[in-house]
C-alpha positions as CSV (number, residue, x, y, z in Angstrom):
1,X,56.0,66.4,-117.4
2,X,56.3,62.7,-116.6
3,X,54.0,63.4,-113.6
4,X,51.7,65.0,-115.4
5,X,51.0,61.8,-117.7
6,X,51.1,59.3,-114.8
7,X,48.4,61.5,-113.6
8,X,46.8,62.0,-116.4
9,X,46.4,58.5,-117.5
10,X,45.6,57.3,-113.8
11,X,42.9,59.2,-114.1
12,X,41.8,58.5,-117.6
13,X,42.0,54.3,-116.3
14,X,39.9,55.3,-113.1
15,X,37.2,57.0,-115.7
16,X,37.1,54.0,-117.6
17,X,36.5,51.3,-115.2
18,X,33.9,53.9,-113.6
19,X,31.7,53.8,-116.8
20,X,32.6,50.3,-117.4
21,X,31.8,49.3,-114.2
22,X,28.1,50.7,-114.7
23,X,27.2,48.6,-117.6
24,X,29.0,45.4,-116.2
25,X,26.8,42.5,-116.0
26,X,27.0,39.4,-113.7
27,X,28.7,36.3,-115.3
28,X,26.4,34.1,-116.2
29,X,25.5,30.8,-114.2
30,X,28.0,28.2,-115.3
31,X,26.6,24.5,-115.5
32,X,29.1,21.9,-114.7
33,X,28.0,19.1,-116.8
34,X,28.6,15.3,-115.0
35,X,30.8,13.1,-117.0
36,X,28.7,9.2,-116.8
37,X,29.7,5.6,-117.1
38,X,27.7,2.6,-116.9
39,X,29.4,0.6,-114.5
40,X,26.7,-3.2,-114.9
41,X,23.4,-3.8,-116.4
42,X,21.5,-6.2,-115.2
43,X,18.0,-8.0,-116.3
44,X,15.5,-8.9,-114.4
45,X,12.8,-11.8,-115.1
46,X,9.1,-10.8,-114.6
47,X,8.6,-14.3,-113.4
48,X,11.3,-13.7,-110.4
49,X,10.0,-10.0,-109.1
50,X,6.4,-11.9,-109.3
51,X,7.6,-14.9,-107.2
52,X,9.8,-12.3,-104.9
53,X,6.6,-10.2,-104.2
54,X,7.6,-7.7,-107.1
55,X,10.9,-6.8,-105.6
56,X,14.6,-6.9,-106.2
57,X,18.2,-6.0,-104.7
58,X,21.5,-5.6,-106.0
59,X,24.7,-6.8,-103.7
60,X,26.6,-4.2,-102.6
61,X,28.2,-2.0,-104.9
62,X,31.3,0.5,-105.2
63,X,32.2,3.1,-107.9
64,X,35.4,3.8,-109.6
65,X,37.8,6.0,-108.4
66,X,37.2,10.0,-108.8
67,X,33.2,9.1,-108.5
68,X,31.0,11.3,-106.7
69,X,27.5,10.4,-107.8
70,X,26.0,7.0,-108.6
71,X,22.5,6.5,-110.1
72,X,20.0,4.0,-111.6
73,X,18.6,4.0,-114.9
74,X,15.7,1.6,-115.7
75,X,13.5,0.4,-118.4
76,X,10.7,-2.0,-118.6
77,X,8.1,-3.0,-121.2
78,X,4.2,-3.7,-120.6
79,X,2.3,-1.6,-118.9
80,X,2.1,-0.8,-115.0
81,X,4.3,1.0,-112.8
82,X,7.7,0.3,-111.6
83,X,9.9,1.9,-108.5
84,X,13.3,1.9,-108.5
85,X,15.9,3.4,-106.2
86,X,19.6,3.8,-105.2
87,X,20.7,4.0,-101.9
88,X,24.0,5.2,-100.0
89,X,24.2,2.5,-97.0
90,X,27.0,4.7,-95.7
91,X,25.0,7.8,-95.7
92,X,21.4,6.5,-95.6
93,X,20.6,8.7,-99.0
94,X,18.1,8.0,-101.0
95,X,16.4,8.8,-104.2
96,X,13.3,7.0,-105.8
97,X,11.5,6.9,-109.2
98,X,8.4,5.5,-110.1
99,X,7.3,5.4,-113.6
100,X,5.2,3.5,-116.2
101,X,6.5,0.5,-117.6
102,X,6.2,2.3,-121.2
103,X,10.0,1.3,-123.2
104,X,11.6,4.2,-122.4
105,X,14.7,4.7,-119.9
106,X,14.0,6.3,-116.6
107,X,16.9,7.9,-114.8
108,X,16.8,8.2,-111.0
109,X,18.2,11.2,-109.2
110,X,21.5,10.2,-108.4
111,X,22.9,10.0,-104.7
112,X,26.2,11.5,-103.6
113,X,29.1,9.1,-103.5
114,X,32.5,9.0,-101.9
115,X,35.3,6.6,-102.1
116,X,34.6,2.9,-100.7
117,X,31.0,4.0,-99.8
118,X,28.7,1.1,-100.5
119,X,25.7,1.2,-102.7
120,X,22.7,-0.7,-103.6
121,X,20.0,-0.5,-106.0
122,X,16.2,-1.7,-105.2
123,X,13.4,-2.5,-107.2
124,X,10.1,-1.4,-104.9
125,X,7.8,-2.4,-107.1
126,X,7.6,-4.0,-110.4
127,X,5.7,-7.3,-112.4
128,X,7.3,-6.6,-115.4
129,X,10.9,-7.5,-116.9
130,X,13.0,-4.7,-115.9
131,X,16.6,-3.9,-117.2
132,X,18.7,-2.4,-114.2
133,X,21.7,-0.2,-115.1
134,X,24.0,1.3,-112.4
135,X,25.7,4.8,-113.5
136,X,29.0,6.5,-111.7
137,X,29.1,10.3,-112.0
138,X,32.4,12.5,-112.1
């Protein structure tokens, strides 16, 4: 009698995950949202990128521990077009954005980042006072 219900439900389970498995559907994609911190900020002067032939450079920079990404984030006022990138020196990545110099905050793509790789941000091109902000990613 035991048997029989062992059995029975056995195969009452295998029946329900049958039909259940039909109508199953895929998980959906799960985003993994980045966690950001602004690491420096840093102005600037329209009268220096004019006298430097529109560009800039940061000095070498590093991320916090537990960093994987680092990007750049700009604004600038006035009209015109400005390009800014970040660069891995470790890995030679690199990820540019050019955009009009219209107020609002431009994010570049950020660059993968390990621990103790060194990074700089560049301003290509720009005549305008520009705000420079350097992000770390987790």
């Amino acid at each position: 009698m035991k048997l029989d219900r062992i059995i029975t439900l056995t195969a009452a389970a295998a029946l329900l995950s049958a039909g259940f498995a039909g109508t199953a559907t895929a998980e959906p994609d799960v985003e993994i949202e980045t966690s950001w911190s602004k690491q420096w900020q840093s102005t600037i002067d329209r009268d220096y990128l004019v006298a430097h032939g529109n560009k800039w450079q940061s000095q070498n920079f590093s991320l916090p521990g537990g960093s994987n990404q680092g990007r750049a984030v700009f604004k600038c006022t006035g009209g015109g077009d400005a390009k800014v990138s970040i660069k891995n020196l470790n890995t030679g990545q690199v990820h540019s954005k050019t955009h009009n110099c219209n107020g609002d905050r431009h994010h570049v793509d950020p660059v993968a980042y390990r621990s103790g790789e060194a990074l700089r941000i560049f301003i290509d091109r720009s005549s305008k006072t520009t705000t420079i902000e350097a992000w770390a990613g987790r």
